[in-house]
C-alpha positions in Angstrom: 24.7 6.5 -18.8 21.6 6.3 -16.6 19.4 9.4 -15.8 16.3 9.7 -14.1 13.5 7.4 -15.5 9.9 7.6 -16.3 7.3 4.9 -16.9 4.2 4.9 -18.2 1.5 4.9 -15.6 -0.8 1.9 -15.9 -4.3 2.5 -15.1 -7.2 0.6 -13.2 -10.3 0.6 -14.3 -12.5 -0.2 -10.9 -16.3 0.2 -9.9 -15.4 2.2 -7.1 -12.6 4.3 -9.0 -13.4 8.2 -10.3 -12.0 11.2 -12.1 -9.6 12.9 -9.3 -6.6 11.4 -11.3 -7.0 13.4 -13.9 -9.1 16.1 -12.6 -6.4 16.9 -9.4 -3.1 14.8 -10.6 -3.4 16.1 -14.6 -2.9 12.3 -15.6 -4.8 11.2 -18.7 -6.3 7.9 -18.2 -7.9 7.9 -21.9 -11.7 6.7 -22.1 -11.7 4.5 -19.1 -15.0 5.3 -17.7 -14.0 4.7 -13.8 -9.8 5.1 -13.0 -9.6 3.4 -9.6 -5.9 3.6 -9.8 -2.7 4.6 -11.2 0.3 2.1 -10.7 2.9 4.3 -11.9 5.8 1.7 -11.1 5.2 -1.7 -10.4 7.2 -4.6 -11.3 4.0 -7.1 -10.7 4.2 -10.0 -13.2 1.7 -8.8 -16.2 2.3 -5.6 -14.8 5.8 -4.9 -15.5 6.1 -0.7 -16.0 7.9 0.7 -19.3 9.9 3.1 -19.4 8.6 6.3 -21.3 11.7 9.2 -22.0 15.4 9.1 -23.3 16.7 6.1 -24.8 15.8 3.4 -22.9 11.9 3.7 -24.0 10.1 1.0 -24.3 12.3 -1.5 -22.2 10.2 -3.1 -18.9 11.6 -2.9 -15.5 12.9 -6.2 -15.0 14.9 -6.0 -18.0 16.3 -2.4 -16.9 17.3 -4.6 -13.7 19.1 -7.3 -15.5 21.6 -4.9 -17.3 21.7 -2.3 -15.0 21.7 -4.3 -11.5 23.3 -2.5 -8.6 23.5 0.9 -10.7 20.1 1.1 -11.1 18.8 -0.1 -7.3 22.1 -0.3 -5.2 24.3 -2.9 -4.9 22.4 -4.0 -1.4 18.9 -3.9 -3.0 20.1 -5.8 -6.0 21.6 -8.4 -3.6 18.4 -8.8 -1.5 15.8 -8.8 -4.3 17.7 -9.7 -7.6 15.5 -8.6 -10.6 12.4 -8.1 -8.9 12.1 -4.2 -8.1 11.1 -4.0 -4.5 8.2 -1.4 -4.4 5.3 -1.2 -5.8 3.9 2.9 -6.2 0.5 4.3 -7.0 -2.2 6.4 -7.1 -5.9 5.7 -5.5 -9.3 7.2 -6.4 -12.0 5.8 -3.7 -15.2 7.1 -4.5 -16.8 4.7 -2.3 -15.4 2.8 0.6 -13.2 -0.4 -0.2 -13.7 -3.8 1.4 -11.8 -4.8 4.6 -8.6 -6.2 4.4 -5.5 -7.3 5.7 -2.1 -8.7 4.2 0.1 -11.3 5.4 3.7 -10.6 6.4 6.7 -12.3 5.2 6.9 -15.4 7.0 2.9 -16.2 6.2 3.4 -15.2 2.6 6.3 -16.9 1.8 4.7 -20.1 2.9 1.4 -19.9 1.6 2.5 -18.3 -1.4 6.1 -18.4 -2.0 6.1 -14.5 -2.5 6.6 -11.4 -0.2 3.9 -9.9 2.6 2.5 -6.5 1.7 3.5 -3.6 4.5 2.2 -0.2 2.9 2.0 3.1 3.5 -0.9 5.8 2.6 -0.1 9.6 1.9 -3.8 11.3 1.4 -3.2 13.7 -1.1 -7.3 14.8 -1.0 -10.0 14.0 0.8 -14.0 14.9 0.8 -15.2 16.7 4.0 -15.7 13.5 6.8 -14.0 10.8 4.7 -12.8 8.1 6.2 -9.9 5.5 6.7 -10.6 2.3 8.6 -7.3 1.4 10.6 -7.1 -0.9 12.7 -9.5 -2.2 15.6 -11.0 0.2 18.0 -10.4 -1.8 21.4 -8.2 -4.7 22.5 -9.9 -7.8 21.5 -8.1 -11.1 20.2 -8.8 -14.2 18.0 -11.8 -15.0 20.0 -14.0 -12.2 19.8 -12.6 -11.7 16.3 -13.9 -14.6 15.0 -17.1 -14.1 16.7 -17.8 -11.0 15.4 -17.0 -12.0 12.0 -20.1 -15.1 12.7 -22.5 -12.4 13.6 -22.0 -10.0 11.0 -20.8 -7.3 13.2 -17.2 -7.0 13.0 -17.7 -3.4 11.4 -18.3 -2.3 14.9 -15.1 -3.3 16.5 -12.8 -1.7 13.2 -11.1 2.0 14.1 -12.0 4.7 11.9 -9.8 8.0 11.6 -11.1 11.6 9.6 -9.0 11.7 6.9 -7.4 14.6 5.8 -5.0 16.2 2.8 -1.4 15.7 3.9 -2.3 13.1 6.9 -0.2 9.9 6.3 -1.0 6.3 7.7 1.5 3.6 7.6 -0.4 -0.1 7.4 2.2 -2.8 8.5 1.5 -6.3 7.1 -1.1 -7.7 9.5 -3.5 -4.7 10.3 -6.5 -4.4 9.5 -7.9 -1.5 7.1 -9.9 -0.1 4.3 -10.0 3.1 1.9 -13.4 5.5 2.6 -15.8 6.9 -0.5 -13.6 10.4 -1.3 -10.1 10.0 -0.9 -7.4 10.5 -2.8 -4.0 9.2 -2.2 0.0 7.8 -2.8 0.3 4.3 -1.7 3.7 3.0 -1.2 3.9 -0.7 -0.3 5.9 -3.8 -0.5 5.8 -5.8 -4.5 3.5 -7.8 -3.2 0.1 -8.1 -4.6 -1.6 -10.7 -1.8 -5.0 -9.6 -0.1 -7.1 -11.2 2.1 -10.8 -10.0 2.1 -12.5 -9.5 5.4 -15.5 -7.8 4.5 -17.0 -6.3 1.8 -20.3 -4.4 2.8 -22.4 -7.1 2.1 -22.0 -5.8 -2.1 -22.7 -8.3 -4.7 -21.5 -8.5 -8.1 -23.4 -8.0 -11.7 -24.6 -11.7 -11.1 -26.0 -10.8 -7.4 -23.4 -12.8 -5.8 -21.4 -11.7 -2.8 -17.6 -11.5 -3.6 -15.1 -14.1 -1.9 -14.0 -13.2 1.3 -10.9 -14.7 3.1 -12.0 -15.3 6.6 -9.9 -18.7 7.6 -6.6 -16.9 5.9 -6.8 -13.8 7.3 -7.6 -15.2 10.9 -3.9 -15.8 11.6 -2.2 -12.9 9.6 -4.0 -10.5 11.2 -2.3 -8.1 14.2 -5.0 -7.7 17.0 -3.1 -5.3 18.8 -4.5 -2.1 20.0 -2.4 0.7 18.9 -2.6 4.8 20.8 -2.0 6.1 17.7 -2.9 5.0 13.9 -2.3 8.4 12.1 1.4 9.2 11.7 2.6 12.4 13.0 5.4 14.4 11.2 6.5 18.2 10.6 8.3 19.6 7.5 11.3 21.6 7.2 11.1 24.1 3.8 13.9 23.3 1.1 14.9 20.1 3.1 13.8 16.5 3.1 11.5 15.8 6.5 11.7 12.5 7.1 7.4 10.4 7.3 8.0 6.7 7.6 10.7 4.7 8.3 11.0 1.0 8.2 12.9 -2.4 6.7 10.7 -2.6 3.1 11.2 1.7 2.5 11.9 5.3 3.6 10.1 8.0 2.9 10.3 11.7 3.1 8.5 15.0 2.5 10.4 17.6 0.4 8.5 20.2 -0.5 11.2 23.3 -2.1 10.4 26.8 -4.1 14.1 27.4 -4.9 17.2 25.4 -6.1 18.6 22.5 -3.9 21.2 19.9 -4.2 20.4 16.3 -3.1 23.4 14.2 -2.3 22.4 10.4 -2.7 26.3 9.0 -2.0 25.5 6.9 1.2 22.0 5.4 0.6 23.1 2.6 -2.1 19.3 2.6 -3.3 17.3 3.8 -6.2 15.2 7.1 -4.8 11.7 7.7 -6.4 10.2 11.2 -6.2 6.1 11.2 -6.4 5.4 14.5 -7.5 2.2 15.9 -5.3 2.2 19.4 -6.4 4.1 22.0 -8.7 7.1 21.9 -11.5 10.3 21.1 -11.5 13.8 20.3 -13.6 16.2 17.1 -12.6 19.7 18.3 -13.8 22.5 15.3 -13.1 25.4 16.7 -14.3 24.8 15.5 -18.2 23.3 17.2 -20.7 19.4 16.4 -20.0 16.9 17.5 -18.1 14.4 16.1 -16.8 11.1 18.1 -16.3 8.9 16.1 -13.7 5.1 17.4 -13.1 2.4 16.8 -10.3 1.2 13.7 -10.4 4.6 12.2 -12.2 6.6 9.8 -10.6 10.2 9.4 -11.5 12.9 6.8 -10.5 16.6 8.0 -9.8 19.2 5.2 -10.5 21.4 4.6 -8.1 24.4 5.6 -10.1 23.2 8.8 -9.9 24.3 10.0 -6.7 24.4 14.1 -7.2 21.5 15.7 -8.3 20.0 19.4 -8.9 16.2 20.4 -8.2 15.3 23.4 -10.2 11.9 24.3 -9.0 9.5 26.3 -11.8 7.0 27.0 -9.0 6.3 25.9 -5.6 6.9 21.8 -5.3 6.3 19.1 -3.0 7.4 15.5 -3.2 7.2 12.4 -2.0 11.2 11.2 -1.6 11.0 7.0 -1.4 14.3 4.9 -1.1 15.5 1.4 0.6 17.7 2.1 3.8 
């Protein structure tokens, strides 16, 4: 019988990366001097996540998939993706701000690259006082001017920055433009996709004094020049219930934050659900006879199978609630 699946986070070393995901999310990333990132389940090749409780320890993703199929994802998602698990989840430390990029949707990715586009999503779980997330462009401008400011060095000053603060969210369909800022914190929930094109970098060279590749004639045509009211997603929560943050074709996801017992009833969504935990403790009870205990900064994959389940809160907890329509 299923139940409700851990895997063993794999950790980034990066230059930029800090100490926020142990110091904040209580995850041990060993004796890597700089943890960048946490992808706590990915199914990217040489990436594949293991699972880390119960009795199916030890076994990767993909070959959870294979046996398990529709019971494990849903029937639809099985259909649609076939062994390849469909998201890709982690945690980000920026200490300092992350080159300029975009990512290609379907259509371009599939025929440069014969894989998937990469739409996202960004839930800032902390941020420094005046950090930043660059979103999108700051006026209407188009391939043109684009390009031009990308001769002249300058395209900095046509990028939108927003304040970023704890609990904002900021969803980042394939094709707009954006970077992390120095002292933030966050969930990233995005497409398996691992494609990036580099726009600009911050003029930063490497050990060897050498600038790092940048992307320009591949990005020119992926990129969504569009100027958009809004770039920070607004949403409310509703105590004890799920409050619904982004909803699109690659994922769903809610807020639930709860401080006493609730039921979840997964019957109609035919799809795997993934809680990240962003705060407190809590017990998973399925009707069997284990329990799973999930703690902030765990993330935990409910089969599909699985369709009743029981959240027994030890203290106050909030979660991020992530499934396939």
């Amino acid at each position: 019988m299923l139940y409700p699946l851990k895997f063993k986070p794999i950790y980034k070393e990066k230059i930029w990366g800090g100490k926020k995901i142990r110091k904040i999310l209580k995850k041990d990333f060993g004796d890597l001097p700089n943890c960048g990132e946490s992808w706590e389940i990915s199914a990217i090749q040489d990436n594949l996540s293991v699972v880390s409780n119960g009795f199916l320890e030890g076994n990767n993703i993909e070959e959870l998939i294979e046996v398990y199929m529709g019971d494990l994802v849903g029937e639809k998602v099985f259909e649609k993706y076939g062994i390849e698990f469909p998201l890709l989840l982690k945690f980000i430390d920026a200490t300092d701000v992350l080159s300029v990029q975009v990512h290609p949707n379907d259509d371009i990715a599939m025929e440069r690259h014969n894989a998937y586009g990469k739409t996202e999503m960004w839930y800032i779980v902390q941020a420094d006082t005046d950090a930043e997330i660059i979103v999108g462009f700051n006026q209407q401008i188009g391939k043109k001017i684009y390009i031009d400011h990308v001769a002249h060095g300058n395209v900095v000053s046509i990028l939108n920055k927003e304040t970023a603060y704890g609990n904002d969210v900021f969803f980042i369909p394939a094709g707009r433009i954006h970077a992390i800022g120095a002292g933030i914190l966050l969930a990233e929930i995005q497409q398996t996709s691992d494609i990036t094109y580099r726009i600009y970098d911050w003029d930063r060279v490497d050990s060897e004094g050498k600038l790092r590749d940048l992307h320009t004639e591949l990005a020119v045509d992926a990129i969504d020049y569009n100027l958009y009211d809004e770039y920070k997603t607004p949403y409310t929560t509703n105590q004890n219930a799920s409050s619904k943050i982004i909803s699109c074709r690659y994922f769903n996801t809610n807020i639930l934050q709860f401080d006493k017992k609730i039921e979840k009833d997964y019957f109609h969504f035919d799809s795997f659900v993934i809680y990240m935990c962003l705060e407190g403790n809590f017990d998973i009870y399925t009707g069997e006879d284990e329990t799973v205990n999930v703690k902030k900064g765990e993330t935990v994959l409910i089969p599909a199978i699985l369709n009743e389940i029981m959240l027994h809160p030890h203290e106050k907890s909030k979660v991020l609630e992530i499934y396939i329509a």
